[in-house]
C-alpha positions in Angstrom: 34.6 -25.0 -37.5 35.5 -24.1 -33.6 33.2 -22.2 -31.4 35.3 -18.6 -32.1 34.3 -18.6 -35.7 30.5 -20.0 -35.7 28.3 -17.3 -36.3 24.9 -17.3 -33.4 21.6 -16.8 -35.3 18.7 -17.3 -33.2 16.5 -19.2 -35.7 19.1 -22.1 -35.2 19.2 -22.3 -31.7 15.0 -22.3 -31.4 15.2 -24.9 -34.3 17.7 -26.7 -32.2 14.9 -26.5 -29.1 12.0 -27.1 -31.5 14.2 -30.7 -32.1 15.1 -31.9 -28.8 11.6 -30.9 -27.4 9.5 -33.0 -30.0 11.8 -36.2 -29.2 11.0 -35.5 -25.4 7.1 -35.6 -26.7 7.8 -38.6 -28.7 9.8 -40.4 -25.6 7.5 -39.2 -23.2 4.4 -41.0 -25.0 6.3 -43.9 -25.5 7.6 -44.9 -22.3 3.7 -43.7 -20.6 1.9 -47.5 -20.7 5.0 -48.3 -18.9 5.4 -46.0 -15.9 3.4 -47.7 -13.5 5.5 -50.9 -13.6 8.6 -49.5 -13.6 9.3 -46.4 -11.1 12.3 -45.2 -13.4 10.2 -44.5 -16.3 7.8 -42.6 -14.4 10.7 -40.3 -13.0 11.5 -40.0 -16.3 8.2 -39.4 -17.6 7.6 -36.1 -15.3 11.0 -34.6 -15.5 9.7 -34.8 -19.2 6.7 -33.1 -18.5 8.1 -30.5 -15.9 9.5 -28.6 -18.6 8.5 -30.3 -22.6 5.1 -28.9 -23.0 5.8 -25.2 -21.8 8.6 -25.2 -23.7 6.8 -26.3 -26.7 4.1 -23.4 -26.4 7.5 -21.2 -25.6 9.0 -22.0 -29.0 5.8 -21.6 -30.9 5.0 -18.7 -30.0 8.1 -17.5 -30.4 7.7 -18.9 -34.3 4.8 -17.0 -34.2 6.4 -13.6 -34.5 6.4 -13.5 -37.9 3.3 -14.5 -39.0 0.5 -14.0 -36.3 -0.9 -11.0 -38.1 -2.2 -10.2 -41.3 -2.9 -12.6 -44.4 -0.6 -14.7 -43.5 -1.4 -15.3 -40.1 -5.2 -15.9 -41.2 -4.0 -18.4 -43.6 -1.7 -20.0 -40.3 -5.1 -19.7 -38.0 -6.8 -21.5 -41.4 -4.3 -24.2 -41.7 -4.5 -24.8 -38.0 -8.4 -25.7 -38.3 -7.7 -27.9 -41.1 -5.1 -30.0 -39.9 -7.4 -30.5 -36.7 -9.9 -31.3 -38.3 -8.7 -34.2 -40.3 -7.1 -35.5 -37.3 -9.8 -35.6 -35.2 -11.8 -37.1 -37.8 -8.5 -39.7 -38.3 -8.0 -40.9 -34.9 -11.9 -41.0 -34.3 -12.3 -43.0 -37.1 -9.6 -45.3 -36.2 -10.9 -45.8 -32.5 -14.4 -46.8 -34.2 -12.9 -49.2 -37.0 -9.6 -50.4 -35.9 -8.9 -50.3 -32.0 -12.6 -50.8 -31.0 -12.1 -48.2 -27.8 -15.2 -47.6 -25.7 -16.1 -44.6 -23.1 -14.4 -42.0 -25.9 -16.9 -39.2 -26.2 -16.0 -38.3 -30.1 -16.4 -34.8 -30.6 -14.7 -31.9 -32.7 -15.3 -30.2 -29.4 -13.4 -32.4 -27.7 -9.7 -33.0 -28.8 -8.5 -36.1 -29.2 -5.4 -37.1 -27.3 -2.6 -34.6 -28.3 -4.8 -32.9 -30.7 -5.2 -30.2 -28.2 -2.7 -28.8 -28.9 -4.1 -27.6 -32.3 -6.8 -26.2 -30.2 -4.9 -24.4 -28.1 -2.5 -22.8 -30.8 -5.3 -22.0 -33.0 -6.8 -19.9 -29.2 -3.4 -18.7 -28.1 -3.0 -16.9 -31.0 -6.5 -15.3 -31.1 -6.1 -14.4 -27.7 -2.4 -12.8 -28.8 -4.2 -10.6 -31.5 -6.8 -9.5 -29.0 -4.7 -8.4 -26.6 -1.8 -7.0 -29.1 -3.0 -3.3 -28.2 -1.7 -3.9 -24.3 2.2 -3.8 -22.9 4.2 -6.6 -22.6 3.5 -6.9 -19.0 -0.2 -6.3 -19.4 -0.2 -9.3 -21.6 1.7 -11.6 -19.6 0.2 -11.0 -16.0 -3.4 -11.3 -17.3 -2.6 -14.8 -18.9 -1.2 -16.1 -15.4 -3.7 -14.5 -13.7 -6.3 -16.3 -15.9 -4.2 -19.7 -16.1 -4.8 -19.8 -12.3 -8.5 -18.8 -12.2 -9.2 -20.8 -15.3 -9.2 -23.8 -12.7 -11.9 -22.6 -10.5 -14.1 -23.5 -13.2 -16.8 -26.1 -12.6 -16.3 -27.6 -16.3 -14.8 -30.8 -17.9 -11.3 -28.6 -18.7 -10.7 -31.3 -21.4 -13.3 -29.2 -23.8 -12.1 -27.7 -26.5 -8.7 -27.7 -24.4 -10.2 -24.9 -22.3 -8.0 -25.7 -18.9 -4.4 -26.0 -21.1 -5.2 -23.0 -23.1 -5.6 -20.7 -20.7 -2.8 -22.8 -18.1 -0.7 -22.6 -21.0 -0.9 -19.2 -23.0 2.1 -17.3 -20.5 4.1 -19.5 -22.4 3.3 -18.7 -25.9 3.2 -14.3 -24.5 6.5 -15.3 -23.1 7.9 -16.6 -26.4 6.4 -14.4 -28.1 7.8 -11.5 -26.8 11.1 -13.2 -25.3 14.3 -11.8 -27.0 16.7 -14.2 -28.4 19.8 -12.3 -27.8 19.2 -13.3 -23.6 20.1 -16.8 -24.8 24.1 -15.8 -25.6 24.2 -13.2 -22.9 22.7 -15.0 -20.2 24.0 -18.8 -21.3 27.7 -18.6 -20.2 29.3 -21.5 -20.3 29.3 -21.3 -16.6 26.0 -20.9 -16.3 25.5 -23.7 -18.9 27.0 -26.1 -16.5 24.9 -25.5 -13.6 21.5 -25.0 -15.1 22.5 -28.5 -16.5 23.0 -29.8 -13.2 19.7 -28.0 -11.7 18.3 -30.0 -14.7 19.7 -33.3 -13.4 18.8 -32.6 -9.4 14.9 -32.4 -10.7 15.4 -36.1 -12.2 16.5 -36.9 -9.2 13.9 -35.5 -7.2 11.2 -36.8 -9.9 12.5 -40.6 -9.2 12.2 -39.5 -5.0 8.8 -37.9 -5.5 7.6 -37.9 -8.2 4.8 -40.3 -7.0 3.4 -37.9 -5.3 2.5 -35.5 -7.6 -1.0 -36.0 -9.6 0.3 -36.1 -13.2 -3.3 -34.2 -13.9 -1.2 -30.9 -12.6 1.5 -31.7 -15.1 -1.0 -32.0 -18.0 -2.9 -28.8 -17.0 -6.7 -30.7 -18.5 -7.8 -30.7 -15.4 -9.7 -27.8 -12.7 -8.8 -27.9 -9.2 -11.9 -30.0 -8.9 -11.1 -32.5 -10.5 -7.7 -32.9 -9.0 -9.3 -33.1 -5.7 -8.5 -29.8 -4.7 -11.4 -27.9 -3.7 -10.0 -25.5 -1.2 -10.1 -21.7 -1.9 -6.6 -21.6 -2.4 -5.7 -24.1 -4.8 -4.7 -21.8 -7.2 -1.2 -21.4 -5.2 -0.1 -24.9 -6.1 -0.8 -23.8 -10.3 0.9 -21.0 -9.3 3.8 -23.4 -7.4 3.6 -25.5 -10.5 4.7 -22.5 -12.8 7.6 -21.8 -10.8 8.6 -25.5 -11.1 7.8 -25.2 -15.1 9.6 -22.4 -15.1 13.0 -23.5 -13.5 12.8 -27.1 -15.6 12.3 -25.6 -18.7 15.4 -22.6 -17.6 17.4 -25.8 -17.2 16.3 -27.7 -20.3 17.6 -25.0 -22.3 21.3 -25.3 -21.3 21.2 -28.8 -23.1 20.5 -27.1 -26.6 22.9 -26.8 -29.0 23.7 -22.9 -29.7 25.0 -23.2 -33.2 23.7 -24.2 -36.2 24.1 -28.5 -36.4 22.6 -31.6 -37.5 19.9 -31.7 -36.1 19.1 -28.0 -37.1 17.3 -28.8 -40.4 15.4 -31.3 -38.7 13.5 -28.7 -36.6 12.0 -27.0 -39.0 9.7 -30.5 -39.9 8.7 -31.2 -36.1 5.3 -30.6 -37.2 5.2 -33.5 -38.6 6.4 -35.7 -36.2 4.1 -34.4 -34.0 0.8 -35.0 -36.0 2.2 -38.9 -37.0 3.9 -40.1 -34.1 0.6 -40.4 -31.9 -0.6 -42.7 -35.0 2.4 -45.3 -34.4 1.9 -45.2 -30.7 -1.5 -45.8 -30.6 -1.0 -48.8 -32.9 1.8 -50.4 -30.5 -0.2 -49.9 -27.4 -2.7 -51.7 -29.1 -0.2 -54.6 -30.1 1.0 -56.8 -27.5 4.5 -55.2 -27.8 4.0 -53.2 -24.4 3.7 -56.6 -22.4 7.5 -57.5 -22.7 8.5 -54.3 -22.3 9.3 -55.0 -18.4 13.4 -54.8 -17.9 15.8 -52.0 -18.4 16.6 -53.7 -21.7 13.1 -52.8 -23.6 13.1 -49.6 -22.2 16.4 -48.5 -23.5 14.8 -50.5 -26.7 11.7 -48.6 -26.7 13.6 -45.1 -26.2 16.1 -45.9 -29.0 12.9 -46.6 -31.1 11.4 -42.9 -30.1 14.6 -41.2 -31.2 15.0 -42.8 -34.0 11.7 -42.3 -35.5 11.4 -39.0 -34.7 14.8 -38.6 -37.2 13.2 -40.7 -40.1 9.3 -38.4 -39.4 12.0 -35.2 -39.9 13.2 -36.6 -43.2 12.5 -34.5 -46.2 10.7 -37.7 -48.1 7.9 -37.8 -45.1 7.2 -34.1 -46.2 7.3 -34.6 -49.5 4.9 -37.7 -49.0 2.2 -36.6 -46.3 2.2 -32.8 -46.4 -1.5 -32.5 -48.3 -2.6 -33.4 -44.8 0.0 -31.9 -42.7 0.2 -28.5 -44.0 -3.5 -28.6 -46.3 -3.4 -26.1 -48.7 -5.7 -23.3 -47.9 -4.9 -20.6 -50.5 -8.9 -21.7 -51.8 -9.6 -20.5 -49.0 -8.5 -17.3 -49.5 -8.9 -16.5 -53.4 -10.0 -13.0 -54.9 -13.4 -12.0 -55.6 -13.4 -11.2 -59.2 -14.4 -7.5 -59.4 -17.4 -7.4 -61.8 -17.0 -6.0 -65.1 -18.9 -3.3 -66.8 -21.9 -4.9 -68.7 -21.1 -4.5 -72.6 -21.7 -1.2 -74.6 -20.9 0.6 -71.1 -18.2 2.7 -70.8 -16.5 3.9 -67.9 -14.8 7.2 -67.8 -11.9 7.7 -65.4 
């Protein structure tokens, strides 16, 4: 089937995205225990993270459209505080038992690694319903305005992911309210090409200086305070950051497919890719495997390895197997008071 006949439904093309930006997640924790030894991987490593974690909140919120509100967004918001909290209790109890880590502060108030993320979408969302009454660009200038000032804060910004909620949430407004049909209109093939070179001049630019960027501004944890910037205006360089998120991620999305393909079906199970993969990472950082990782040859290895298992975590069998703690059921959660019946040798006239 040739381009002139396919059909463009936008569900594809941000199941497409939702695809190519969990194997970036999956790559970019992989290749991290090794990007101080090898300057490659760490240009690598922030072109990642330039543009994979707005994107991310982009396409969720974006998914979110159709069930933010009503019962079935309370059962989504439910869901949400289930799976995070039998993750957090998972990788806490695995630190403890199995990887013997000191210095971690365990805490359901304090997500664990990429758990935040679960945080944050369960507060993005809150924070979408609270301000649904306001415009558009109500909505979306109060959430930059507050992902700047959110780093004045004199707090740990790791808590409860308060700094990446708040840094984040344009994202998911933006998604949220972005229409799809600006994908085929503004995506030209002409375009296509050049945003795809923008995208490969920021790699580029990553390897040259990347190394002088603190990576704390890429993960968007941390106030100003404790990335050393204490100066009244720091807030320009989270504003300076959002540009660059903001061209990055522009650029990323001239690499996704626009049709529906292979890898379309595997989008819709990124979920749980996302929730497992930090599990099999965590256990090879812990192995010795990391130590001859050292030459362009186990790096390509290691990469290979990402992509790969972020296929097999797509597969319809890992859903099948895992998905009582994946996607918990919560419809308990959520069943009917029984409406009391009339007590016997009553009777009720309508």
């Amino acid at each position: 089937m040739n381009n002139a006949t396919k059909v463009w439904r936008e569900e594809s093309y941000f199941l497409n995205l939702r695809f190519l930006l969990i194997v970036c997640v999956f790559v970019g924790n992989a290749i991290e225990p090794l990007i101080t030894r090898m300057p490659g991987l760490h240009a690598v490593y922030v072109w990642i993270f330039t543009f994979h974690m707005p994107l991310f909140v982009f396409v969720t919120g974006y998914f979110a459209k159709s069930n933010l509100r009503g019962r079935a967004g309370t059962k989504v918001l439910a869901q949400i505080a289930l799976q995070y909290l039998i993750f957090q209790s998972l990788y806490s109890a695995l630190d403890i038992t199995v990887f013997k880590v000191d210095g971690i502060h365990h805490s359901f108030f304090a997500p664990y690694l990429l758990l935040w993320f679960l945080a944050s979408h369960w507060l993005w969302r809150a924070a979408a319903l609270t301000m649904s009454s306001w415009s558009r660009r109500a909505q979306l200038g109060v959430s930059l305005i507050l992902g700047i000032a959110v780093g004045y804060l004199v707090i740990d910004g790791t808590w409860f992911s308060l700094s990446r909620t708040f840094v984040y949430l344009p994202f998911f407004l933006a998604g949220y309210h972005f229409r799809p049909e600006y994908i085929v209109k503004f995506f030209t093939p002409g375009i296509r090409a050049a945003a795809c070179s923008v995208s490969l001049l920021l790699l580029a630019a990553a390897y040259l200086w990347g190394h002088l960027l603190l990576l704390g501004w890429l993960y968007g944890s941390m106030t100003y305070s404790q990335l050393g910037a204490y100066t009244w205006y720091a807030g320009l360089g989270r504003l300076g950051l959002y540009a660059l998120q903001l061209c990055a991620s522009a650029a990323f999305l001239s690499f996704v497919p626009l049709y529906a393909c292979r890898i379309t079906e595997l989008g819709r199970r990124t979920l749980y890719v996302f929730l497992l993969h930090g599990l099999i990472v965590r256990f090879a950082a812990a192995s010795p495997l990391y130590a001859y990782l050292d030459n362009l040859g186990g790096t390509l290895a290691i990469i290979a390895a990402a992509v790969l298992l972020t296929i097999l975590l797509c597969q319809s069998w890992v859903r099948t197997a895992v998905s009582p703690i994946i996607e918990p059921q919560v419809e308990w959660l959520f069943s009917r008071v029984r409406k009391p019946r009339p007590a016997p040798g009553i009777r009720i006239f309508k």
